[in-house]
C-alpha positions in Angstrom: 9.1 -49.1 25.1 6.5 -49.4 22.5 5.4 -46.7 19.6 2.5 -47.2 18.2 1.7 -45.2 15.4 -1.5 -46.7 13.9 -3.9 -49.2 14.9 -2.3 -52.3 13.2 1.2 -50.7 12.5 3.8 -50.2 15.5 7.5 -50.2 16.6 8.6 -51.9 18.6 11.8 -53.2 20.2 11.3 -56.0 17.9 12.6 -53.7 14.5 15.0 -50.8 16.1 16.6 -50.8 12.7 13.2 -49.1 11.4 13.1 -45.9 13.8 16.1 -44.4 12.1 14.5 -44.8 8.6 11.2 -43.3 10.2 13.2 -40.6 11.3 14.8 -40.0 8.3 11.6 -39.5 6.4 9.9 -37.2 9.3 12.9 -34.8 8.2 13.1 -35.3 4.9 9.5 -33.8 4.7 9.9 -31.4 7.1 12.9 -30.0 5.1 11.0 -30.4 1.8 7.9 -28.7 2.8 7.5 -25.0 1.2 7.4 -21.8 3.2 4.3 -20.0 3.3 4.4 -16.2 2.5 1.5 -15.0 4.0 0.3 -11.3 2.4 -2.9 -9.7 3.4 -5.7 -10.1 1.0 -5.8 -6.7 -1.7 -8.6 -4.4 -1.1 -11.1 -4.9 -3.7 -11.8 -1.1 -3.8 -9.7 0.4 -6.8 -9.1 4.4 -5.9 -7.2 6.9 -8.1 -6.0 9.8 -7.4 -5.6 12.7 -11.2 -4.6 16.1 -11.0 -6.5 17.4 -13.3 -4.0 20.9 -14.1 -0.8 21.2 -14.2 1.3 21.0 -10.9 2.7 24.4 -10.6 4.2 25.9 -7.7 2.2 28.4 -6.1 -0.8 27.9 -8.2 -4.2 26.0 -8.0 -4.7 22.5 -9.3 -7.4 20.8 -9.7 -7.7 16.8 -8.8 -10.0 14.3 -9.3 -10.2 11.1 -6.7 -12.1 7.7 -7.8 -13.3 5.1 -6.1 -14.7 1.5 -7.7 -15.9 -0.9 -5.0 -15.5 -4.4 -6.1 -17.5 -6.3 -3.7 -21.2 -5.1 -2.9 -20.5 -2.2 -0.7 -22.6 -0.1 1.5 -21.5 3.1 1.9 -17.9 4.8 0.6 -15.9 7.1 3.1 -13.2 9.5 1.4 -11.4 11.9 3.3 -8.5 14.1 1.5 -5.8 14.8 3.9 -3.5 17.3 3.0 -0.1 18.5 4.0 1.1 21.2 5.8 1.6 23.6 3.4 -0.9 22.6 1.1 -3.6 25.2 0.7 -7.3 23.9 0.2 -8.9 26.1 -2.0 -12.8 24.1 -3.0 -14.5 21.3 -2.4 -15.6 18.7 0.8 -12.3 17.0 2.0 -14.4 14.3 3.4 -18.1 13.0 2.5 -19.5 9.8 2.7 -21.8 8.6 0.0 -24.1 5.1 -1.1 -21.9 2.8 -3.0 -22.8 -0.1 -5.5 -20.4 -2.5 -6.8 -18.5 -1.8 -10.0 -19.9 1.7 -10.4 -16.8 4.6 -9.9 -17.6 7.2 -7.4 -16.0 10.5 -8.1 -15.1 13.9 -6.9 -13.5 16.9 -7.8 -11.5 19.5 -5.5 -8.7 22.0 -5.7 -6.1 23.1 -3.3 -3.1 25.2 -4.1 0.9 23.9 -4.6 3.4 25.0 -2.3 5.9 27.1 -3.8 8.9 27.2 -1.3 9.0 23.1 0.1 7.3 19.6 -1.4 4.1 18.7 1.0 2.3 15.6 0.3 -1.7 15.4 -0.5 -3.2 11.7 0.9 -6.8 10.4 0.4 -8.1 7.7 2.3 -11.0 5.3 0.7 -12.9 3.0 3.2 -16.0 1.1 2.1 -18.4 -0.3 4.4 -19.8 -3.9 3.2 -22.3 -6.7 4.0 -21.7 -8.0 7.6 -19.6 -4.9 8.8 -16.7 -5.9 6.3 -14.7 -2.7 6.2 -11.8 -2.7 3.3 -9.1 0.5 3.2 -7.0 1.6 0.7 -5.2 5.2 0.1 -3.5 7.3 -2.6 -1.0 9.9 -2.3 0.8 12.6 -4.3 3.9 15.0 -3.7 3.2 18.6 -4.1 6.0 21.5 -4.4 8.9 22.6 -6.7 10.8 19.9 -7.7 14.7 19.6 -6.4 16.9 21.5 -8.7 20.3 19.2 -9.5 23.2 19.9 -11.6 25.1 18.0 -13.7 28.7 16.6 -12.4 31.2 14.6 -13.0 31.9 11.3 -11.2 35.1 10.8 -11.2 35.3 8.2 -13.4 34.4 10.1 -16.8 31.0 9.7 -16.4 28.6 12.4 -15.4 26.1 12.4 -12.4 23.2 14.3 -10.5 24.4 16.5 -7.6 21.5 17.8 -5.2 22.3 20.2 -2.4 21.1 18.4 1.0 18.5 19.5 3.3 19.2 21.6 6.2 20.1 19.7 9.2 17.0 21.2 10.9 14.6 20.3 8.4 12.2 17.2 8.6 
């Protein structure tokens, strides 16, 4: 049996004392080859998402979302999703608008912080470019009274945070 690797290069039963060395280098490059960590590419759409007031429970505050298109986009889709016991008190939680690259696109609305559990407040950014590229991106905030903890000891003279657990029933 013959190998023949190249045009004026082969193996034959001539040289059996080269196929182990061949071999050997086959794996010694596959081993030494590096891994490739694939990630998917980062938006080039920079969003934001400010309150504007101060996050008390069971008032109105007032938020701010941007939107920067880093590529030549088309058209900007935001659409504010919020929790369910977050109020919305003004503004459009979705509009589409013309978008041009490296100008900010902003918006102001208000919706009112729960005052008995934490809720979240999403927006989602989508901008439309040349050739029906589409690129998404999102920002979120938790709204609500914060978790009241107390102050314990841990046993082995240091101190620690003690929260009281959810009820069993409770998402």
């Amino acid at each position: 049996m013959r190998v023949q690797l190249l045009r004026f290069f082969s193996f034959g039963a001539a040289r059996p004392a080269l196929r182990p060395l061949l071999v050997a280098a086959i794996l010694a490059a596959v081993c030494t080859a590096a891994p490739a960590y694939a990630r998917p590419p980062i938006p080039p759409l920079e969003v934001q998402l400010t309150p504007l007031d101060a996050l008390v429970p069971g008032h109105v505050a007032r938020f701010r979302i941007t939107a920067v298109p880093r590529f030549a986009a088309d058209e900007i889709t935001i659409e504010v999703v919020p929790g369910p016991s977050v109020t919305w008190v003004a503004g459009a939680r979705s509009f589409r608008a013309t978008a041009r690259r490296d100008v900010a696109f902003e918006r102001v609305f208000s919706v009112r912080v729960p005052d008995h559990a934490r809720s979240p407040l999403y927006v989602r950014f989508e901008a439309t470019g040349p050739h029906g590229a589409r690129w998404r991106r999102g920002a979120g905030i938790g709204l609500g009274p914060q978790a009241q903890g107390r102050v314990v000891h841990d046993g082995r003279g240091g101190q620690a945070i003690e929260y009281d657990a959810a009820k069993a029933d409770a998402r």
